[in-house]
KOLFI-956549 format. One record per residue: residue number from 1; y negated, x, z of N, C-alpha, C, CB in turn. Coordinates in Angstrom, 2 decimals, decimal comma. Atoms other than C-alpha are relative to their C-alpha. Glycine has a CB too. Example, Ala and Ser with C-alpha at 12.3 -4.5 7.8 and 13.67 -1.06 7.14 Angstrom:
2
k 1 | n_c2 1,19 | n_c1 0,89 | n_c3 0,00 | ca_c2 4,50 | ca_c1 12,30 | ca_c3 7,80 | c_c2 -1,20 | c_c1 0,90 | c_c3 0,00 | cb_c2 -0,03 | cb_c1 -0,99 | cb_c3 1,25
k 2 | n_c2 1,19 | n_c1 -0,82 | n_c3 -0,06 | ca_c2 1,06 | ca_c1 13,67 | ca_c3 7,14 | c_c2 -1,09 | c_c1 -0,77 | c_c3 0,73 | cb_c2 -0,46 | cb_c1 0,41 | cb_c3 -1,42
END
This chain:
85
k 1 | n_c2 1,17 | n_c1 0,84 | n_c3 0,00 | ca_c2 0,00 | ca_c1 0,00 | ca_c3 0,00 | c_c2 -1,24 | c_c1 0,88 | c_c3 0,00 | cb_c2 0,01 | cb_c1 -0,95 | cb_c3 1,21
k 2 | n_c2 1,77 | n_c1 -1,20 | n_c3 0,39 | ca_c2 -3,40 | ca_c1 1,99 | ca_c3 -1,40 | c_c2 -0,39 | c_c1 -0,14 | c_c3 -1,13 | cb_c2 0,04 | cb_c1 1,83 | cb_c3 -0,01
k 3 | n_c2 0,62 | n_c1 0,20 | n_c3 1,62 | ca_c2 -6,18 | ca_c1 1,23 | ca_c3 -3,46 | c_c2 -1,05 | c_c1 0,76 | c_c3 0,30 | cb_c2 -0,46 | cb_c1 -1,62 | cb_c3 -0,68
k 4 | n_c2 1,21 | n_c1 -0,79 | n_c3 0,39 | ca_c2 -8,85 | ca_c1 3,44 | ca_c3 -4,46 | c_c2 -0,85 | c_c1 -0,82 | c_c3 -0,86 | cb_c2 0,36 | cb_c1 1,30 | cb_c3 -0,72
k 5 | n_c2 1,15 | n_c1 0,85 | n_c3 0,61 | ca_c2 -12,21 | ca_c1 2,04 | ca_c3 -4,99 | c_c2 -0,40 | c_c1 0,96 | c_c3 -0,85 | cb_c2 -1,20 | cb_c1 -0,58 | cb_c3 0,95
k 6 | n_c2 1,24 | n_c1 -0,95 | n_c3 1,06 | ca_c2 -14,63 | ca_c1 3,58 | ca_c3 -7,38 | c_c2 -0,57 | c_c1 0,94 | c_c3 0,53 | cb_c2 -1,27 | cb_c1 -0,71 | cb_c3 -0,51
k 7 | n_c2 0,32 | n_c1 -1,28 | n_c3 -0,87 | ca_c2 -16,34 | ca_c1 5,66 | ca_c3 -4,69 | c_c2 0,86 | c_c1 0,88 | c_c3 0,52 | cb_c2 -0,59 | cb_c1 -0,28 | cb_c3 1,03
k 8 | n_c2 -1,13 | n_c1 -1,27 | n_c3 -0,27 | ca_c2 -13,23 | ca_c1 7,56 | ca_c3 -3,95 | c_c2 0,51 | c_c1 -0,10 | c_c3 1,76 | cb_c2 -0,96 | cb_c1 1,86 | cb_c3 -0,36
k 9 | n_c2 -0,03 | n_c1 0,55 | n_c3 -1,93 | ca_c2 -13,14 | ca_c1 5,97 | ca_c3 -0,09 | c_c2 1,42 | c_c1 -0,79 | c_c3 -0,50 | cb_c2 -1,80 | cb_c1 -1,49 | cb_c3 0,91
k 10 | n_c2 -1,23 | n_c1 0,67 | n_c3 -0,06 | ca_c2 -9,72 | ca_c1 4,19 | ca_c3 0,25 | c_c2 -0,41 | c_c1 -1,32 | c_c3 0,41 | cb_c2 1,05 | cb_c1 0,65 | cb_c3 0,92
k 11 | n_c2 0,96 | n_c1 1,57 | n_c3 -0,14 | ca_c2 -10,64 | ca_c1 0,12 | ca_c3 0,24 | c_c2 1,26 | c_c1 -0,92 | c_c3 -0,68 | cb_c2 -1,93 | cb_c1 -0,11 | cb_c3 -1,23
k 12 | n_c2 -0,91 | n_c1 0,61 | n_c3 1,12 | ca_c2 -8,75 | ca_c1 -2,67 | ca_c3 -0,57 | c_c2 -1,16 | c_c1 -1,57 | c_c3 0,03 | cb_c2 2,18 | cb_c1 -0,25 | cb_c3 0,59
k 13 | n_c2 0,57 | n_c1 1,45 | n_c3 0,20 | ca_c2 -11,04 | ca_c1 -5,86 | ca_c3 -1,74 | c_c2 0,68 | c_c1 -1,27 | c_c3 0,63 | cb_c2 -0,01 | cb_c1 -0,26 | cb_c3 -1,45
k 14 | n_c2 -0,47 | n_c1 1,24 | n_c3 -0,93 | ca_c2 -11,01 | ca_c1 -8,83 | ca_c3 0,63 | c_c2 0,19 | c_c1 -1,15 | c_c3 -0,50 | cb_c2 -0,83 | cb_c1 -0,32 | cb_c3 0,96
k 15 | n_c2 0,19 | n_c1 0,92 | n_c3 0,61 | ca_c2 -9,65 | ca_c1 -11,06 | ca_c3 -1,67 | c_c2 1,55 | c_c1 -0,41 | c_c3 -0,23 | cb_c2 -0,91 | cb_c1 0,27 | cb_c3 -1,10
k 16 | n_c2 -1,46 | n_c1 -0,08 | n_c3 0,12 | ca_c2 -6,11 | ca_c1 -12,45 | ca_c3 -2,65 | c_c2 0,34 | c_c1 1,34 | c_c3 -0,89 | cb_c2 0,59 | cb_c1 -1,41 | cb_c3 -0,71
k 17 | n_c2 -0,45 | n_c1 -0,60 | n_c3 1,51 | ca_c2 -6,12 | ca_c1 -10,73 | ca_c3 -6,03 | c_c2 -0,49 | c_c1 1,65 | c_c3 0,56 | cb_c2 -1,14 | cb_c1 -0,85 | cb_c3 -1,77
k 18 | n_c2 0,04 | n_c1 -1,16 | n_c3 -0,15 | ca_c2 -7,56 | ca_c1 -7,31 | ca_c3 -4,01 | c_c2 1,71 | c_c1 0,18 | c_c3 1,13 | cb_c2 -1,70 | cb_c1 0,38 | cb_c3 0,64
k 19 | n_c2 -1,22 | n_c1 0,02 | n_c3 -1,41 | ca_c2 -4,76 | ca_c1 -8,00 | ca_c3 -1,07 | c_c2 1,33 | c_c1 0,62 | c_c3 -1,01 | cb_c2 0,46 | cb_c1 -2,16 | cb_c3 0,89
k 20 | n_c2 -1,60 | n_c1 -0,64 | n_c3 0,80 | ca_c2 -1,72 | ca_c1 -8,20 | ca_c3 -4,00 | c_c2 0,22 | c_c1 1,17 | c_c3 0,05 | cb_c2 0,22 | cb_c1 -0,12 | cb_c3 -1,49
k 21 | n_c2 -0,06 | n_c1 -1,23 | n_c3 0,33 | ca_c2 -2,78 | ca_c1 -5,33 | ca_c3 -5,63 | c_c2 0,17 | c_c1 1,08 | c_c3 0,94 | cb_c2 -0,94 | cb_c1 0,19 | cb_c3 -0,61
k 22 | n_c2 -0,34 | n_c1 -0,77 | n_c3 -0,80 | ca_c2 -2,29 | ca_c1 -3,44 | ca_c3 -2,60 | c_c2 1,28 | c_c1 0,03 | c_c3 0,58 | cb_c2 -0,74 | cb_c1 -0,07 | cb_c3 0,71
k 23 | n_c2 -1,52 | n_c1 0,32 | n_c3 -0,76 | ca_c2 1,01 | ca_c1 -4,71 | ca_c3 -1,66 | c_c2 1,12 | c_c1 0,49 | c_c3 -0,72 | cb_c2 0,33 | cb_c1 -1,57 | cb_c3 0,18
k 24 | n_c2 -0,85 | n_c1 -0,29 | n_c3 0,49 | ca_c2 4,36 | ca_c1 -3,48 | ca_c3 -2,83 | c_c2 0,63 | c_c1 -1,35 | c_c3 -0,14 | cb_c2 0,56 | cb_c1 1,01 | cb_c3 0,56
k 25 | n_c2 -0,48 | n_c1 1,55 | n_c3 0,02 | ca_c2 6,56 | ca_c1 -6,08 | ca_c3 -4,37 | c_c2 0,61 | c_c1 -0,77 | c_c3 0,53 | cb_c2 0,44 | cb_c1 -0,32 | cb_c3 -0,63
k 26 | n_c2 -0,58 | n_c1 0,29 | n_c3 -0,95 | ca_c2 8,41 | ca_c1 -6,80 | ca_c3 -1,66 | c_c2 -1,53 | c_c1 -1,30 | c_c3 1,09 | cb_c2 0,61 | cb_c1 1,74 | cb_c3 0,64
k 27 | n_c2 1,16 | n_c1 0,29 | n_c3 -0,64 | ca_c2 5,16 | ca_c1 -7,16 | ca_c3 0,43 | c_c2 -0,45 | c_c1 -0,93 | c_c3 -0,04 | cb_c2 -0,77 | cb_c1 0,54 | cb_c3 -0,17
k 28 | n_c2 0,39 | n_c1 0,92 | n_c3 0,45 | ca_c2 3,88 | ca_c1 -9,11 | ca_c3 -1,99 | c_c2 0,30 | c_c1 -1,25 | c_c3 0,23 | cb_c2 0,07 | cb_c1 0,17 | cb_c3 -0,82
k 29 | n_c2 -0,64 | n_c1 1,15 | n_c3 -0,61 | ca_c2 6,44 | ca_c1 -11,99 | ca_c3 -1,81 | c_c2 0,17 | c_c1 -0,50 | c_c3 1,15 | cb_c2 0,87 | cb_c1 -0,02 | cb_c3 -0,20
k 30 | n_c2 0,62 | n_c1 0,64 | n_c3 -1,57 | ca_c2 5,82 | ca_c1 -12,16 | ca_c3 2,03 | c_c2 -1,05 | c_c1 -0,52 | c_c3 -0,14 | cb_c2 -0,31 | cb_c1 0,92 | cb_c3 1,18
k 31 | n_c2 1,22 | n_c1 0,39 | n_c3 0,00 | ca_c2 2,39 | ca_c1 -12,59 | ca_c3 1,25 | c_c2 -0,33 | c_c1 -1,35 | c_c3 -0,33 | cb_c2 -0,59 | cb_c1 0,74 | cb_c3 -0,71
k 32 | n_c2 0,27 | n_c1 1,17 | n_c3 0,95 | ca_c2 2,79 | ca_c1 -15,20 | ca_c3 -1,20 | c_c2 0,50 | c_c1 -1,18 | c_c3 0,97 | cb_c2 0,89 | cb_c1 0,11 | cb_c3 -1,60
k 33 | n_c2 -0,66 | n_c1 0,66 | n_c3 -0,68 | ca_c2 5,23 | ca_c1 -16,71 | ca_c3 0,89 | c_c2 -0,21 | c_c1 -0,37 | c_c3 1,12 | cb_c2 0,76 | cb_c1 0,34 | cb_c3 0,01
k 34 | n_c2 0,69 | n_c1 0,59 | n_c3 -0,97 | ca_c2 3,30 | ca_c1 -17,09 | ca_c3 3,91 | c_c2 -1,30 | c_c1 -0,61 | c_c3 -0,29 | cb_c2 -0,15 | cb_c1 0,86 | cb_c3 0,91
k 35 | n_c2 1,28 | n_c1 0,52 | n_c3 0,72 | ca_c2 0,03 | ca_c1 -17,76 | ca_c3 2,12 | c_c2 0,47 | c_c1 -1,47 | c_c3 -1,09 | cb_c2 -0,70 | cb_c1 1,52 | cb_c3 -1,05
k 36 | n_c2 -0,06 | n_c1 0,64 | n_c3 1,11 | ca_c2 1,20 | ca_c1 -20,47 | ca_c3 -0,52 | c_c2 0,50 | c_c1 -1,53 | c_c3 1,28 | cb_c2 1,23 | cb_c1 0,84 | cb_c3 -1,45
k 37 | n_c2 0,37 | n_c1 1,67 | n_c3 -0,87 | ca_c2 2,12 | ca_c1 -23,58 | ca_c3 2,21 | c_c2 -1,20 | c_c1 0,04 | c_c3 1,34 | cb_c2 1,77 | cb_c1 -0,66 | cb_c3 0,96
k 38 | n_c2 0,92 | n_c1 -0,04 | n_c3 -0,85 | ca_c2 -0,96 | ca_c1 -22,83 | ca_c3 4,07 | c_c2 -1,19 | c_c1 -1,17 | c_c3 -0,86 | cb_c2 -0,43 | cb_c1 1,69 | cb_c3 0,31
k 39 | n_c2 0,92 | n_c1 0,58 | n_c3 0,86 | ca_c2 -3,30 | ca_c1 -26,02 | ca_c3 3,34 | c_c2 -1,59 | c_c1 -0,32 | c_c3 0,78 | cb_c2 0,77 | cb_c1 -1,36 | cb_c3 -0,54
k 40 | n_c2 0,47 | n_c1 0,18 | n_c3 -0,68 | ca_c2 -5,62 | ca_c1 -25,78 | ca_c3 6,11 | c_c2 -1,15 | c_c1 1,54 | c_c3 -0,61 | cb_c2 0,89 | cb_c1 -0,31 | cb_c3 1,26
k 41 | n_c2 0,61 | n_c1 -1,61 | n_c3 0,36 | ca_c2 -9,02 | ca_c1 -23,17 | ca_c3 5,13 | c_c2 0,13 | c_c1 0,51 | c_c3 0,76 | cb_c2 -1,24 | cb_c1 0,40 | cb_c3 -0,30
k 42 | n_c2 0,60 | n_c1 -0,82 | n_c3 -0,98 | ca_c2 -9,48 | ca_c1 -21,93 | ca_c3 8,67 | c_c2 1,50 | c_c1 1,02 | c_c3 0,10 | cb_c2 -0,61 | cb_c1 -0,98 | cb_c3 1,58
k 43 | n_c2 -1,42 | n_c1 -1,03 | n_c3 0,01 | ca_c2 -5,15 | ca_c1 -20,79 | ca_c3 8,48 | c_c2 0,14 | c_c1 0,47 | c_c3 -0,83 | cb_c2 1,22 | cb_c1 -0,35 | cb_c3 0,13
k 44 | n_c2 0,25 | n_c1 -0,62 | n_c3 0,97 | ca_c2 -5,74 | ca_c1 -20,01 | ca_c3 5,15 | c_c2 -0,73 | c_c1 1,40 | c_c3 0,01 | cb_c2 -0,54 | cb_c1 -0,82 | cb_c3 -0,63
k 45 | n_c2 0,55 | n_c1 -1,13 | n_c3 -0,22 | ca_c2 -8,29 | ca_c1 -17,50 | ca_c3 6,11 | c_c2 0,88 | c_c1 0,86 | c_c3 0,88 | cb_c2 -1,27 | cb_c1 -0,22 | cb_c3 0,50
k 46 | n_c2 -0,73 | n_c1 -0,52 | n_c3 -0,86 | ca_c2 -6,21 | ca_c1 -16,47 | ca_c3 8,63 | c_c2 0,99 | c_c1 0,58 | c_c3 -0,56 | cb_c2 0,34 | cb_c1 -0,77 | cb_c3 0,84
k 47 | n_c2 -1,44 | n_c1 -0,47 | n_c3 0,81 | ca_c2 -3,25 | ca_c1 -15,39 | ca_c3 6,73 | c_c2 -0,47 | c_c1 1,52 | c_c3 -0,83 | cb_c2 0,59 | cb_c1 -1,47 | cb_c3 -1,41
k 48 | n_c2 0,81 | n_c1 -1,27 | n_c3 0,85 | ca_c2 -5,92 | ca_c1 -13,30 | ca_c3 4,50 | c_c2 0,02 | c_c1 1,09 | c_c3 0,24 | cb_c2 -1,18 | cb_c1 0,03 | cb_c3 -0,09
k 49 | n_c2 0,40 | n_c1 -1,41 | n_c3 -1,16 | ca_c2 -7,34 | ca_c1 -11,56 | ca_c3 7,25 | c_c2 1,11 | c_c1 1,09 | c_c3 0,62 | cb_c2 -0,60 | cb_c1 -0,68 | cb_c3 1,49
k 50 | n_c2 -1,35 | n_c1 -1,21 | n_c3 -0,62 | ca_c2 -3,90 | ca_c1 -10,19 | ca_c3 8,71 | c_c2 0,35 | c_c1 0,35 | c_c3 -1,18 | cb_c2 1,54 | cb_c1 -0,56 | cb_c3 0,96
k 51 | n_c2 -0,53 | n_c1 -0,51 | n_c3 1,19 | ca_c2 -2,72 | ca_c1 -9,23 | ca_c3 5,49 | c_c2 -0,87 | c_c1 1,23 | c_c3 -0,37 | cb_c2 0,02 | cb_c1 -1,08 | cb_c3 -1,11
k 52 | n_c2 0,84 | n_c1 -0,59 | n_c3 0,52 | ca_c2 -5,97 | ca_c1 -7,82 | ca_c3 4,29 | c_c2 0,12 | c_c1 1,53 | c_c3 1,17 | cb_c2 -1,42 | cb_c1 -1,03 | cb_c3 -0,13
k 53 | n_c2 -0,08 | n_c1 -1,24 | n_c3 -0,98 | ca_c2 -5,97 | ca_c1 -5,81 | ca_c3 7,69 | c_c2 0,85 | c_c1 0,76 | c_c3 -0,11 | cb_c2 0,10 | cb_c1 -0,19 | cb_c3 1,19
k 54 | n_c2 -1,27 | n_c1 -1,03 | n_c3 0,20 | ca_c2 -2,47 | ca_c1 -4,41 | ca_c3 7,10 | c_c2 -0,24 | c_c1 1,41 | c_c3 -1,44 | cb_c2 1,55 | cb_c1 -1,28 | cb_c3 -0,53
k 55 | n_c2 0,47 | n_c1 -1,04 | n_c3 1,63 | ca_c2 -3,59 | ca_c1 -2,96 | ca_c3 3,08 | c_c2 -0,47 | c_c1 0,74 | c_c3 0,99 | cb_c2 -1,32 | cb_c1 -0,52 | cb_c3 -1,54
k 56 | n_c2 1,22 | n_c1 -0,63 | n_c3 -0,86 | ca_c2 -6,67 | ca_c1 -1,91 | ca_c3 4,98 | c_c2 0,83 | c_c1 1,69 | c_c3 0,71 | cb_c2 -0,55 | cb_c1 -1,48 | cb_c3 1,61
k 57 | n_c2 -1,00 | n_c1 -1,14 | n_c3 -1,08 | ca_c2 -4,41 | ca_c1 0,22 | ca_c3 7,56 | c_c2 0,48 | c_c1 0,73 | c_c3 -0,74 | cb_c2 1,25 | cb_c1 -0,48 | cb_c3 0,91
k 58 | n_c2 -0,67 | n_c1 -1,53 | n_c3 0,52 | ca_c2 -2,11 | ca_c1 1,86 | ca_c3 5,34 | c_c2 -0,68 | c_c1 0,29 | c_c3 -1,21 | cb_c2 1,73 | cb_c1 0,04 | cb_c3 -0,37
k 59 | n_c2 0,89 | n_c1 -0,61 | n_c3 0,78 | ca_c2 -4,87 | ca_c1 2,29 | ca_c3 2,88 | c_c2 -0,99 | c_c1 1,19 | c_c3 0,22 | cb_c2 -0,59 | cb_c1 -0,85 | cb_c3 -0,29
k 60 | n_c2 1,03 | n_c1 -0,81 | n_c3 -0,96 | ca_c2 -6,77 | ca_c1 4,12 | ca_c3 5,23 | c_c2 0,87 | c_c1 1,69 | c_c3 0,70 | cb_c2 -0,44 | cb_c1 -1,36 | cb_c3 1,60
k 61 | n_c2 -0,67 | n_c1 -1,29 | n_c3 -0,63 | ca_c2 -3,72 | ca_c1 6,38 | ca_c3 6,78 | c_c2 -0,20 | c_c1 0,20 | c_c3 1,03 | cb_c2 -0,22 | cb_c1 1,09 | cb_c3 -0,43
k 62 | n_c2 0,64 | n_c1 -0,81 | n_c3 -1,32 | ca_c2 -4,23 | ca_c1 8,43 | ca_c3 9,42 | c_c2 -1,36 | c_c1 0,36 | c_c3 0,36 | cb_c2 0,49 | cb_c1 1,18 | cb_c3 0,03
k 63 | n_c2 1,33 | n_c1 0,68 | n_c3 0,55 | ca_c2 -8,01 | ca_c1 7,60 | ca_c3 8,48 | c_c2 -0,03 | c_c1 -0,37 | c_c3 1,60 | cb_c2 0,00 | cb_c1 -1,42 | cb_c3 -1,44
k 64 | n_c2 0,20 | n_c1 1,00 | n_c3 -0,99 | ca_c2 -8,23 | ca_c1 5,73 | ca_c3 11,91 | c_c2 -1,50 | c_c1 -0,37 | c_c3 0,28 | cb_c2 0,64 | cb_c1 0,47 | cb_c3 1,24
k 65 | n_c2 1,39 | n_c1 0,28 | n_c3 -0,02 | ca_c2 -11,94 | ca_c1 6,10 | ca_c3 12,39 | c_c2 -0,93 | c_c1 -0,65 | c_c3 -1,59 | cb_c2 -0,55 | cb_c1 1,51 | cb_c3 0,48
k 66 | n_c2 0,18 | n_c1 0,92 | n_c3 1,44 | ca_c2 -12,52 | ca_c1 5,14 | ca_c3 8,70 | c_c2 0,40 | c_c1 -1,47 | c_c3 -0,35 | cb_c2 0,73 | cb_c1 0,66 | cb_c3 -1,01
k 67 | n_c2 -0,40 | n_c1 1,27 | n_c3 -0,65 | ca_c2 -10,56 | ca_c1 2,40 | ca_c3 9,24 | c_c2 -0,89 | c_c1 -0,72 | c_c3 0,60 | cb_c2 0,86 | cb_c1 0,15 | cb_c3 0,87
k 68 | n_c2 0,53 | n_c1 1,05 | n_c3 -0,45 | ca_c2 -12,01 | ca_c1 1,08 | ca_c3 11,65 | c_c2 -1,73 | c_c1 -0,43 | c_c3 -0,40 | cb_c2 0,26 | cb_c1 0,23 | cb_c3 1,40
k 69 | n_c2 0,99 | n_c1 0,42 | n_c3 -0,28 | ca_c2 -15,35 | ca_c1 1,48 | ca_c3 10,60 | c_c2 -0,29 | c_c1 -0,65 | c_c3 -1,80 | cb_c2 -0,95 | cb_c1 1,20 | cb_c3 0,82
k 70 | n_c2 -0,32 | n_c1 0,63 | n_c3 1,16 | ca_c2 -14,39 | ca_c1 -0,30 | ca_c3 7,10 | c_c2 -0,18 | c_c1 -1,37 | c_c3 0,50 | cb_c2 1,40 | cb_c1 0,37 | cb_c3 -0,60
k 71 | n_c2 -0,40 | n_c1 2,08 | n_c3 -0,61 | ca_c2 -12,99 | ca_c1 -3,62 | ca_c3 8,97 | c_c2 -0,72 | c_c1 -0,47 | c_c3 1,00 | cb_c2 1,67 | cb_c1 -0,45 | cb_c3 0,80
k 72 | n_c2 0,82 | n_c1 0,28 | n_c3 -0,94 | ca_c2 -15,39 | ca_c1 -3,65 | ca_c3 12,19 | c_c2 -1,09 | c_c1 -0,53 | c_c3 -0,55 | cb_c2 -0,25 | cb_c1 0,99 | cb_c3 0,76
k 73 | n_c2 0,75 | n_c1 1,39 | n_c3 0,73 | ca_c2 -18,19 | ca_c1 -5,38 | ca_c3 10,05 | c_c2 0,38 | c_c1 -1,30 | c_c3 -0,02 | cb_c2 -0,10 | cb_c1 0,09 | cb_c3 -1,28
k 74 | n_c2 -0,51 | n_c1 0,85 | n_c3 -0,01 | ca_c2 -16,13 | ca_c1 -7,48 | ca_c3 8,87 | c_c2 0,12 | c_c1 -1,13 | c_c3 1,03 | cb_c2 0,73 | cb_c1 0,45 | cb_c3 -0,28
k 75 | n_c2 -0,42 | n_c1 0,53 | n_c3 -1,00 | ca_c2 -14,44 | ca_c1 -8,69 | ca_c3 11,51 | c_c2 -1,11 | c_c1 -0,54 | c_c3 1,06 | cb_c2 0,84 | cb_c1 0,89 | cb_c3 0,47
k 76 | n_c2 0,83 | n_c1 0,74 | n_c3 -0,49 | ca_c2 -17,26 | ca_c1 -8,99 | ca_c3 13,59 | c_c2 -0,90 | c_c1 -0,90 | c_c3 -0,96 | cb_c2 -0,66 | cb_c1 0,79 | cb_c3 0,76
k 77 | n_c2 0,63 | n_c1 1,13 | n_c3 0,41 | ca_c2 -19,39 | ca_c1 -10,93 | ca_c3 11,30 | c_c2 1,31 | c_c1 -1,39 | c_c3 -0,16 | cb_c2 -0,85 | cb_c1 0,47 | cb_c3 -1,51
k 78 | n_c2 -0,77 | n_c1 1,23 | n_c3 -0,40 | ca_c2 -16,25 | ca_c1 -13,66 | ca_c3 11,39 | c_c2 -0,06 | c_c1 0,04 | c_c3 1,19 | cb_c2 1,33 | cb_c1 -0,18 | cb_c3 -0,38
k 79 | n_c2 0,12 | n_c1 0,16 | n_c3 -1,40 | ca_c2 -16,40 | ca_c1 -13,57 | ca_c3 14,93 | c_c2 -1,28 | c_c1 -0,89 | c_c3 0,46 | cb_c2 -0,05 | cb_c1 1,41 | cb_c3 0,59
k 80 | n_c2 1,71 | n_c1 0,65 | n_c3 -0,16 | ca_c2 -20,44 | ca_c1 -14,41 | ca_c3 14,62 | c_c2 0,73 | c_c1 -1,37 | c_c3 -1,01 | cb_c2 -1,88 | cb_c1 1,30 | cb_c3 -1,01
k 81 | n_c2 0,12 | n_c1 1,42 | n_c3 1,01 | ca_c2 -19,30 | ca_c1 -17,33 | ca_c3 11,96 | c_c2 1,04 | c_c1 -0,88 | c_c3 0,68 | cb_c2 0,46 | cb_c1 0,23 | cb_c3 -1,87
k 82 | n_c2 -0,75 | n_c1 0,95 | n_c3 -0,61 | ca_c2 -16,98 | ca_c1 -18,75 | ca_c3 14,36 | c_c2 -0,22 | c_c1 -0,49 | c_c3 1,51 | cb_c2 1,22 | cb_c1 0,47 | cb_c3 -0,14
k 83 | n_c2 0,76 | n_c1 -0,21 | n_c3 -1,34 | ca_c2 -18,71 | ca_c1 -18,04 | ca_c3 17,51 | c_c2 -0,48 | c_c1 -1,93 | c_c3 0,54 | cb_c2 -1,74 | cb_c1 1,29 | cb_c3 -0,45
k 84 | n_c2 0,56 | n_c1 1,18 | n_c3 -0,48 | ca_c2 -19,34 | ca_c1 -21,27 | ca_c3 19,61 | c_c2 -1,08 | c_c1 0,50 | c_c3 1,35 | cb_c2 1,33 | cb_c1 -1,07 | cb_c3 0,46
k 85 | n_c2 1,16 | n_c1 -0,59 | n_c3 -0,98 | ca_c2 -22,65 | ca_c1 -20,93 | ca_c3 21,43 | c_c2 -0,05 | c_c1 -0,85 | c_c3 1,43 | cb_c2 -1,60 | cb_c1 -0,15 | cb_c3 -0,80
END
């Protein structure tokens, strides 16, 4: 699982179609297969996000501080969009 963006940083696009492409085909068919009877958006997103995080991880390697400071945006701005005040 590793995709190289254009800037040469290890990234995988937060998207289904960036998620696949990062997955082996194995991977993949989990993916699909947990993602495809999901009809709810908020579990829908949810399914994304752990997935996306996994590419992320072994895209990153032994990266750990790159890592995290890839998905820590992220993640916190969903945190702010779900946030109950």
């Amino acid at each position: 699982m590793t995709a190289m963006a254009e800037s040469g940083t290890l990234r995988v696009p937060r998207s289904i179609n960036g998620i696949e492409h990062a997955l082996t085909y194995d991977e993949r068919a989990r993916f699909y297969a947990e993602l495809g009877p999901v009809e709810d958006p908020l579990d829908r997103e949810a399914v994304i996000t752990s997935w996306w995080l996994r590419a992320m991880s072994a895209a990153y390697g032994g990266d750990r501080s790159g890592y995290r400071r890839a998905v820590g945006p992220v993640l916190a701005a969903g945190r702010s969009v779900g946030a109950v005040a």
